[in-house]
mmCIF file of the N, C-alpha and C atoms, coordinates in Angstrom:
data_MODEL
# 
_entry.id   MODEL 
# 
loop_
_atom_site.group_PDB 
_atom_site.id 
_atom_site.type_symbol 
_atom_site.label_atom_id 
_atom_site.label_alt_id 
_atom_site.label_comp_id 
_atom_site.label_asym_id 
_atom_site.label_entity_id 
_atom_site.label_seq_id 
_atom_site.pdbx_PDB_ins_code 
_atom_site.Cartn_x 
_atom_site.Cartn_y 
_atom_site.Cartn_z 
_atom_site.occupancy 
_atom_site.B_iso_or_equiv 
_atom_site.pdbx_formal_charge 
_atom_site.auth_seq_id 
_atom_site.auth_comp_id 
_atom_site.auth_asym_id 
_atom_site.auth_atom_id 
_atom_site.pdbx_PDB_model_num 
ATOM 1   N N  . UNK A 1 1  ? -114.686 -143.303 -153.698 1.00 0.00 ? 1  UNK A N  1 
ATOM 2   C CA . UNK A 1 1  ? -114.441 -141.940 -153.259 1.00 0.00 ? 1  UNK A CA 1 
ATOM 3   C C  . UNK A 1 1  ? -115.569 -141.055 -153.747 1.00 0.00 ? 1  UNK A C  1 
ATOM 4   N N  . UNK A 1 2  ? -115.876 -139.715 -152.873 1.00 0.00 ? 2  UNK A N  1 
ATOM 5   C CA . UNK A 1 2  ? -116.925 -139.242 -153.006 1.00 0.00 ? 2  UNK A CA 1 
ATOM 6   C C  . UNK A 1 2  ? -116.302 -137.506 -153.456 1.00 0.00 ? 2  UNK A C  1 
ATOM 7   N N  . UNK A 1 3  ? -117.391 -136.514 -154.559 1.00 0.00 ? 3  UNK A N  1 
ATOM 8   C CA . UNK A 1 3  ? -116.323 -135.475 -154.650 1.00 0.00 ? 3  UNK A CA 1 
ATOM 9   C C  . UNK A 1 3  ? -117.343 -134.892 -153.681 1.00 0.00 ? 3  UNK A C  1 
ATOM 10  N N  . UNK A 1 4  ? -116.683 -133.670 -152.708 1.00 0.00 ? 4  UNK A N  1 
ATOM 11  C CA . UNK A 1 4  ? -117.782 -133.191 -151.740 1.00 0.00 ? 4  UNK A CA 1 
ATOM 12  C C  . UNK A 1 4  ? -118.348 -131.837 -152.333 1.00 0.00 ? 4  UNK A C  1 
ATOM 13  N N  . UNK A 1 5  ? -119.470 -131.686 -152.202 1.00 0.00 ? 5  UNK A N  1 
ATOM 14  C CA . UNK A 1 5  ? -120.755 -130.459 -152.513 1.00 0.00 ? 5  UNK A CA 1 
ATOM 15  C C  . UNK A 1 5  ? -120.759 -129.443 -151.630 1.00 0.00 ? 5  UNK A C  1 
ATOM 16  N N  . UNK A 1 6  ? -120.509 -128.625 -152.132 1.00 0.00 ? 6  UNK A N  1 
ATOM 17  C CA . UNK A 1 6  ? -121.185 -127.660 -151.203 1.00 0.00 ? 6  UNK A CA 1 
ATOM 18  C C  . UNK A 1 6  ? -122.261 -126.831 -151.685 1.00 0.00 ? 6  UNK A C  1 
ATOM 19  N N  . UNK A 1 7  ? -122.653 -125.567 -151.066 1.00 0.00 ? 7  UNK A N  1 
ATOM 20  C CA . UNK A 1 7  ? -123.464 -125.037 -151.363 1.00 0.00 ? 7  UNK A CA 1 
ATOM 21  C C  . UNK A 1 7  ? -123.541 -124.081 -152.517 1.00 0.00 ? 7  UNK A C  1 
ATOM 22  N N  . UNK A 1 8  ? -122.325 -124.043 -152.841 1.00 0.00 ? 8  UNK A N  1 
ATOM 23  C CA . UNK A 1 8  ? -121.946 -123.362 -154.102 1.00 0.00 ? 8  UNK A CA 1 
ATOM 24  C C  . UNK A 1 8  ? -121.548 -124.334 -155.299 1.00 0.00 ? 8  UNK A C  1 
ATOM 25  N N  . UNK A 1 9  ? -122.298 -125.466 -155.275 1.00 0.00 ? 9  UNK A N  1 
ATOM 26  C CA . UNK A 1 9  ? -122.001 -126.559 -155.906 1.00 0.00 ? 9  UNK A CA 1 
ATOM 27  C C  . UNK A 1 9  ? -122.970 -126.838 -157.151 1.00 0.00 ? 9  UNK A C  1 
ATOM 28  N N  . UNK A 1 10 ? -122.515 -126.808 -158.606 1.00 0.00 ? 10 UNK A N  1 
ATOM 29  C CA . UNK A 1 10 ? -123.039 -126.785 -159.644 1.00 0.00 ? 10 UNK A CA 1 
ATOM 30  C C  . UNK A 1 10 ? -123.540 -128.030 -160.239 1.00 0.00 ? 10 UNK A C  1 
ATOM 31  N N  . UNK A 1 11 ? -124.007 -129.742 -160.404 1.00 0.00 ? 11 UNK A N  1 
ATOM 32  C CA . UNK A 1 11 ? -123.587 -130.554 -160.313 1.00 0.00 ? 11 UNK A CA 1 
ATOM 33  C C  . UNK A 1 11 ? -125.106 -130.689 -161.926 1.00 0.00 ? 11 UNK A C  1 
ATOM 34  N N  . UNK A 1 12 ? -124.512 -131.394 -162.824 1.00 0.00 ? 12 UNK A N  1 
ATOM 35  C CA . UNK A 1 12 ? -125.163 -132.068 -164.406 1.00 0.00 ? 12 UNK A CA 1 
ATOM 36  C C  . UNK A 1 12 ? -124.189 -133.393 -164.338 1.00 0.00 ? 12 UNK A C  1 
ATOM 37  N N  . UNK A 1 13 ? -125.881 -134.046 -164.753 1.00 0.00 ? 13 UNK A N  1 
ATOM 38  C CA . UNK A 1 13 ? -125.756 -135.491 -164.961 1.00 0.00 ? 13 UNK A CA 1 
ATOM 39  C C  . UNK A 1 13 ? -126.498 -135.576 -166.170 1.00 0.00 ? 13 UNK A C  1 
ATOM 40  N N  . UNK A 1 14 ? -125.846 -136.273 -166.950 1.00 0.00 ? 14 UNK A N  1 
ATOM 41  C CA . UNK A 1 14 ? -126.220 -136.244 -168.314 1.00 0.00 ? 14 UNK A CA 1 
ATOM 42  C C  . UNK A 1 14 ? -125.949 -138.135 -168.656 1.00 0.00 ? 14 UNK A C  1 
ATOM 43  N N  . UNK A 1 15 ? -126.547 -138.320 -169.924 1.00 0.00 ? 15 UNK A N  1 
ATOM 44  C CA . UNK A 1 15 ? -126.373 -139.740 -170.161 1.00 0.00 ? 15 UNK A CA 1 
ATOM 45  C C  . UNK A 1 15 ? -125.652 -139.899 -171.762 1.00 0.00 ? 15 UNK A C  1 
ATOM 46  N N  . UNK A 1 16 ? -124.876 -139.958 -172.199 1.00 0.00 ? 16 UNK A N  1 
ATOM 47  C CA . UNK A 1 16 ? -124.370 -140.025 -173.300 1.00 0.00 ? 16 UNK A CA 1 
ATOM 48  C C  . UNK A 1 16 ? -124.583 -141.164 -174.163 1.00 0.00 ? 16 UNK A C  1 
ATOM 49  N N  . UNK A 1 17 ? -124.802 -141.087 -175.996 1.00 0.00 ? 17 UNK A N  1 
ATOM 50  C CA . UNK A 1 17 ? -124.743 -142.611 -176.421 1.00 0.00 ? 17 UNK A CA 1 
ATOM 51  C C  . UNK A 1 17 ? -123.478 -143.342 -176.314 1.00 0.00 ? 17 UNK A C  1 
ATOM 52  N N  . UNK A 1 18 ? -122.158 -142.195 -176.389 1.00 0.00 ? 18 UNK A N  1 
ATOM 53  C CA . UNK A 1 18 ? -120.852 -142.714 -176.811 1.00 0.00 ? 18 UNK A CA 1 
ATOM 54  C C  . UNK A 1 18 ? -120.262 -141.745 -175.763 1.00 0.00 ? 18 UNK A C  1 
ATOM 55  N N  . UNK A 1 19 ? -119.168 -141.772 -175.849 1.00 0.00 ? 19 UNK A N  1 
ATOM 56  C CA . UNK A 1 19 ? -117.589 -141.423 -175.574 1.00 0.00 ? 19 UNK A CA 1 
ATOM 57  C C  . UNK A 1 19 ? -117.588 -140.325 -176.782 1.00 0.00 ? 19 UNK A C  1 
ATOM 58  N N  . UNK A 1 20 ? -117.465 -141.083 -177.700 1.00 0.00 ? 20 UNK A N  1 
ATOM 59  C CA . UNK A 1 20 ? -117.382 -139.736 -178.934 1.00 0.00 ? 20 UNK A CA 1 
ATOM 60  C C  . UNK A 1 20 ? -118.399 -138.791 -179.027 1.00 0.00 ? 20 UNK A C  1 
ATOM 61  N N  . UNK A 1 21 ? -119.740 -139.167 -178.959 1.00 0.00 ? 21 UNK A N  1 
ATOM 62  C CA . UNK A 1 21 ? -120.623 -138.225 -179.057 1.00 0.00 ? 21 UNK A CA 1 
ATOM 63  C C  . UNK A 1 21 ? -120.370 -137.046 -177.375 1.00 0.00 ? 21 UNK A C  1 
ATOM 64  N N  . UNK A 1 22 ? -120.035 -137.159 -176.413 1.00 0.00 ? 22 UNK A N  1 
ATOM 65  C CA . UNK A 1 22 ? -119.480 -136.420 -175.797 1.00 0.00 ? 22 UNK A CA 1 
ATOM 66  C C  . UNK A 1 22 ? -118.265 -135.664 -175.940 1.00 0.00 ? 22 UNK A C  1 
ATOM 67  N N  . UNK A 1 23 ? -117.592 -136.237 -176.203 1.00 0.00 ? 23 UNK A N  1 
ATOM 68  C CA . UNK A 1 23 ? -116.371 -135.207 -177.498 1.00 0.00 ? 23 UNK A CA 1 
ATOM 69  C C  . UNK A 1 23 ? -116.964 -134.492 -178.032 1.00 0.00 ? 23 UNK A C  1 
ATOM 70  N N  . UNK A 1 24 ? -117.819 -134.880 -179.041 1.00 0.00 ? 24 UNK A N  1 
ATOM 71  C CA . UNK A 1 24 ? -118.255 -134.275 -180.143 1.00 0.00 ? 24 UNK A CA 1 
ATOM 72  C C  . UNK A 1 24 ? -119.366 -132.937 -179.623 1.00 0.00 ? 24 UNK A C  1 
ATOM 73  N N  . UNK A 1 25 ? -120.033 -132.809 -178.407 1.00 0.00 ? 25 UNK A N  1 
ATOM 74  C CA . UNK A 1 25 ? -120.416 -131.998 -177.442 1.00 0.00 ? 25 UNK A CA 1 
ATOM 75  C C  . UNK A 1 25 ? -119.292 -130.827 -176.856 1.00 0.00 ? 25 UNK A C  1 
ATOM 76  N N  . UNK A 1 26 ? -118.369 -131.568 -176.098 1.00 0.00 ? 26 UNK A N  1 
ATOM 77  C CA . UNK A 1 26 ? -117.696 -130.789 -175.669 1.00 0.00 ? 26 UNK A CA 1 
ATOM 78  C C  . UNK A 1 26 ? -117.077 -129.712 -176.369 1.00 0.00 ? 26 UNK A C  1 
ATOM 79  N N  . UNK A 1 27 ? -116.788 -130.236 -177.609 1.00 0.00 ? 27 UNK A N  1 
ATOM 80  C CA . UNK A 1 27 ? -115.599 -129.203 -178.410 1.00 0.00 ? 27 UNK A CA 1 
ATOM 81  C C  . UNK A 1 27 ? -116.836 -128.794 -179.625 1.00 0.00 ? 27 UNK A C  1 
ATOM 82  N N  . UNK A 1 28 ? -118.124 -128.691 -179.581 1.00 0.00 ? 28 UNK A N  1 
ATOM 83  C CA . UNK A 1 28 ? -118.605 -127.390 -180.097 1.00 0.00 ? 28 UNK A CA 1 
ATOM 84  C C  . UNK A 1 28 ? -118.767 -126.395 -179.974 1.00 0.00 ? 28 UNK A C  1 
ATOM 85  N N  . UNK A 1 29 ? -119.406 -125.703 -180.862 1.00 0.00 ? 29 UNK A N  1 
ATOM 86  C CA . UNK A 1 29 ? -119.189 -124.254 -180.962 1.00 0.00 ? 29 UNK A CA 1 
ATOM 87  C C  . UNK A 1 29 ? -120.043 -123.194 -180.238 1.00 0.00 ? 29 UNK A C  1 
ATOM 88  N N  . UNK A 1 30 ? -120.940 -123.723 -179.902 1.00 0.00 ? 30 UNK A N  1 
ATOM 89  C CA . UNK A 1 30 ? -122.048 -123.541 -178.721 1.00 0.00 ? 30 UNK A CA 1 
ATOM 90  C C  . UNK A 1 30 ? -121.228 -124.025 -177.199 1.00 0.00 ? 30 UNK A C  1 
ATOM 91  N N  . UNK A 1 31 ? -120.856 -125.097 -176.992 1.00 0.00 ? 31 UNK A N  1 
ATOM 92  C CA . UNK A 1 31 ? -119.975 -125.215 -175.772 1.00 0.00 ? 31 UNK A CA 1 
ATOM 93  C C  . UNK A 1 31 ? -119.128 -124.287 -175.403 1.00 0.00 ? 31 UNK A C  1 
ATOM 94  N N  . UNK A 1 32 ? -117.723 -124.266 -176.689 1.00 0.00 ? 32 UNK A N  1 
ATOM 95  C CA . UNK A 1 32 ? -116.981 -123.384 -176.362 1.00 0.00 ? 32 UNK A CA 1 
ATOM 96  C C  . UNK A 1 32 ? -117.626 -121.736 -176.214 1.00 0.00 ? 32 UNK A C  1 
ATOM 97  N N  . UNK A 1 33 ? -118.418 -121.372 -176.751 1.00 0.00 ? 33 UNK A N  1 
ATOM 98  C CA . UNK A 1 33 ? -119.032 -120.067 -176.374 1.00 0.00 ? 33 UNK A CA 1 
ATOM 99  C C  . UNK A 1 33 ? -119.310 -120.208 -174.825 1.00 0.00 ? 33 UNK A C  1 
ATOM 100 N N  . UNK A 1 34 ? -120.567 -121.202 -174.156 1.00 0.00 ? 34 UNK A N  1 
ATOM 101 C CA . UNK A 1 34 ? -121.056 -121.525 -173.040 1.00 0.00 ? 34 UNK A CA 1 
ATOM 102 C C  . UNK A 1 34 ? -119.651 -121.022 -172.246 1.00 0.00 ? 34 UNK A C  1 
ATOM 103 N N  . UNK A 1 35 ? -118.891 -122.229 -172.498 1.00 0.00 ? 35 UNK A N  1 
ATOM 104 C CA . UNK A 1 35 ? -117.061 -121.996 -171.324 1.00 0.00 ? 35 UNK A CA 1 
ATOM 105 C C  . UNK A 1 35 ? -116.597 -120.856 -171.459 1.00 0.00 ? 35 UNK A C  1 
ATOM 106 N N  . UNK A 1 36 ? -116.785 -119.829 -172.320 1.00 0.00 ? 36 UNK A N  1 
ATOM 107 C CA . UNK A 1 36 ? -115.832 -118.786 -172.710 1.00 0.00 ? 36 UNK A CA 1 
ATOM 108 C C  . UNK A 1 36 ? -116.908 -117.815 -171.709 1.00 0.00 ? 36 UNK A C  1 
ATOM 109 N N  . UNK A 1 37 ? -118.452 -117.665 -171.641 1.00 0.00 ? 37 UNK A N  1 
ATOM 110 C CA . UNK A 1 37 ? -119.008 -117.164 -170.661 1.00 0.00 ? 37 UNK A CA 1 
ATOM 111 C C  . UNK A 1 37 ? -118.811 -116.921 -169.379 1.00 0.00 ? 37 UNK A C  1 
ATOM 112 N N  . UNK A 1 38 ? -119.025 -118.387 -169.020 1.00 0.00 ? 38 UNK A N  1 
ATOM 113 C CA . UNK A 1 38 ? -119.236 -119.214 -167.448 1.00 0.00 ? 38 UNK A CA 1 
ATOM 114 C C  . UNK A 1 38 ? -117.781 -118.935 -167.047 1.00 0.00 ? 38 UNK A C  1 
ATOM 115 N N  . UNK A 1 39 ? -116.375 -118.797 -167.643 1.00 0.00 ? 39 UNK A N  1 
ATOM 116 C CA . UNK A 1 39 ? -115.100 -119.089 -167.127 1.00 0.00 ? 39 UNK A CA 1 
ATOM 117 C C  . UNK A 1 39 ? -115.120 -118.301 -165.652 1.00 0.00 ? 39 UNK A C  1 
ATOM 118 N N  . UNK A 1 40 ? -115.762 -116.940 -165.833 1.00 0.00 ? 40 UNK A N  1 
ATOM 119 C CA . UNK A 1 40 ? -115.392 -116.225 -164.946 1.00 0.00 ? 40 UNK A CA 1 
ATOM 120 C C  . UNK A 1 40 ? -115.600 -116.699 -163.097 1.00 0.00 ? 40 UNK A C  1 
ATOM 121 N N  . UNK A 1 41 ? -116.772 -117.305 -163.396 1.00 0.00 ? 41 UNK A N  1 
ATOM 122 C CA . UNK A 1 41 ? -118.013 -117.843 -162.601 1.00 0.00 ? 41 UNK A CA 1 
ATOM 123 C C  . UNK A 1 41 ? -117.359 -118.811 -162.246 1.00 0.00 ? 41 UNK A C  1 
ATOM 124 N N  . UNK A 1 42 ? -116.226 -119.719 -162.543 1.00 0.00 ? 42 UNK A N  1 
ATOM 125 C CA . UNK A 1 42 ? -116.006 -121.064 -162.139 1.00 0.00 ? 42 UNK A CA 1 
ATOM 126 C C  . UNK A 1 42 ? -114.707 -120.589 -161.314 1.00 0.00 ? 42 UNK A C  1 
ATOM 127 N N  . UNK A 1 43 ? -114.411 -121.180 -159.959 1.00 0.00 ? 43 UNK A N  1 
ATOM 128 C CA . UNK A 1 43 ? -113.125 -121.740 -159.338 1.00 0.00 ? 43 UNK A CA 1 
ATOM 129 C C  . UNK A 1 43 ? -112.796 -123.184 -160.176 1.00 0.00 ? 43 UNK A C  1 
ATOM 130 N N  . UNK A 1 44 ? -113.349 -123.923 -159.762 1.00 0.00 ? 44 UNK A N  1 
ATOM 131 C CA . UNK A 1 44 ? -112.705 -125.052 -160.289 1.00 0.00 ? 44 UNK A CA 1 
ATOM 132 C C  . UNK A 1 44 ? -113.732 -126.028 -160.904 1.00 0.00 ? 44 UNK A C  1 
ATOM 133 N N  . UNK A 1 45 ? -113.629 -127.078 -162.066 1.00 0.00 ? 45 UNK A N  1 
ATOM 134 C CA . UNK A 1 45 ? -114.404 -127.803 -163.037 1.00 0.00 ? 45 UNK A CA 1 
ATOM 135 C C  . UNK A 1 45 ? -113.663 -128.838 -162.588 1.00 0.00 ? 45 UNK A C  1 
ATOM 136 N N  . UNK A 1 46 ? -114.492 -129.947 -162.142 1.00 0.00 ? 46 UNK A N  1 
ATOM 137 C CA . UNK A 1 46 ? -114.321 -131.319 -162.117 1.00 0.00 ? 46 UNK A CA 1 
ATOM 138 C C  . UNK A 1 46 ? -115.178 -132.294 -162.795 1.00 0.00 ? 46 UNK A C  1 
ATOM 139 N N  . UNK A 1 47 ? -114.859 -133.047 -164.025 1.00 0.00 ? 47 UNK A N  1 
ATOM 140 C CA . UNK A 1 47 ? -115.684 -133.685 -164.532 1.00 0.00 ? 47 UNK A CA 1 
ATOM 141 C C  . UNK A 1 47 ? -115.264 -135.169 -163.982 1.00 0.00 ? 47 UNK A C  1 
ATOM 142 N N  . UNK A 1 48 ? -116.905 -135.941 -164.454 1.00 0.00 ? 48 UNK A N  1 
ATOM 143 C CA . UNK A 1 48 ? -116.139 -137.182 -164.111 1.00 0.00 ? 48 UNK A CA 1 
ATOM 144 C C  . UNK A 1 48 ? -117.282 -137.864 -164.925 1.00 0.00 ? 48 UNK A C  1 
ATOM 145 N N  . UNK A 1 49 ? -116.460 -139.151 -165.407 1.00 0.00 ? 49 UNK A N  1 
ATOM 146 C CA . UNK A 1 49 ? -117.030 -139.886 -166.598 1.00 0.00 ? 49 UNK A CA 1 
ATOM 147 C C  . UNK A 1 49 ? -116.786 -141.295 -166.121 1.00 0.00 ? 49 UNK A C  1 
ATOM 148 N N  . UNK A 1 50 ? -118.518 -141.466 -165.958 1.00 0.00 ? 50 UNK A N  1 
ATOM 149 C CA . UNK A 1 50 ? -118.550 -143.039 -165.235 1.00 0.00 ? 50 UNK A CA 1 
ATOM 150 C C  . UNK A 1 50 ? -119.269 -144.285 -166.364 1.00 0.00 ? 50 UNK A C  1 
ATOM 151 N N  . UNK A 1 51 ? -118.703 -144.956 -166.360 1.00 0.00 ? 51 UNK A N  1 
ATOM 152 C CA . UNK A 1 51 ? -119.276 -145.858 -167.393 1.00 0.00 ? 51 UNK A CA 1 
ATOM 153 C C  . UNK A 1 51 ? -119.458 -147.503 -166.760 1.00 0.00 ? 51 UNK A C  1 
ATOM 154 N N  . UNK A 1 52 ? -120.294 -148.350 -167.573 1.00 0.00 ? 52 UNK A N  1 
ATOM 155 C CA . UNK A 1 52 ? -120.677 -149.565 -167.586 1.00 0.00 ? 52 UNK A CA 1 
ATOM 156 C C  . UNK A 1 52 ? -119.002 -150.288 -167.273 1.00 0.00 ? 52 UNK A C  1 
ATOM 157 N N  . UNK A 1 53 ? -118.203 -150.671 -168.033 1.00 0.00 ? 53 UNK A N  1 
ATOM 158 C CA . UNK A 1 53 ? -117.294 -151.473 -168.376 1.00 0.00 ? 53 UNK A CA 1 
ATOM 159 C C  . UNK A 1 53 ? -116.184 -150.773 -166.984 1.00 0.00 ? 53 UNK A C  1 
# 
């Protein structure tokens, strides 16, 4: 399945070492500032976390 883009479409690809070290991203204190910004700006956040296994 494919998620569809549009033109108002925000899209980061990033490469992580871990699972945790993306945790450990998400829930800092610099992030949560970033989200507490951007909230206004967003309809909707779809993440998606693709891995090897």
């Amino acid at each position: 399945m494919q998620t569809s883009f549009g033109p108002d479409t925000f899209v980061v690809v990033e490469k992580w070492a871990s699972l945790a070290a993306l945790g450990a991203q998400a829930n800092s204190a610099h992030m949560k500032a970033y989200g507490a910004r951007t909230m206004d700006m967003l309809t909707d956040r779809v993440i998606h976390i693709l891995s090897p296994t």
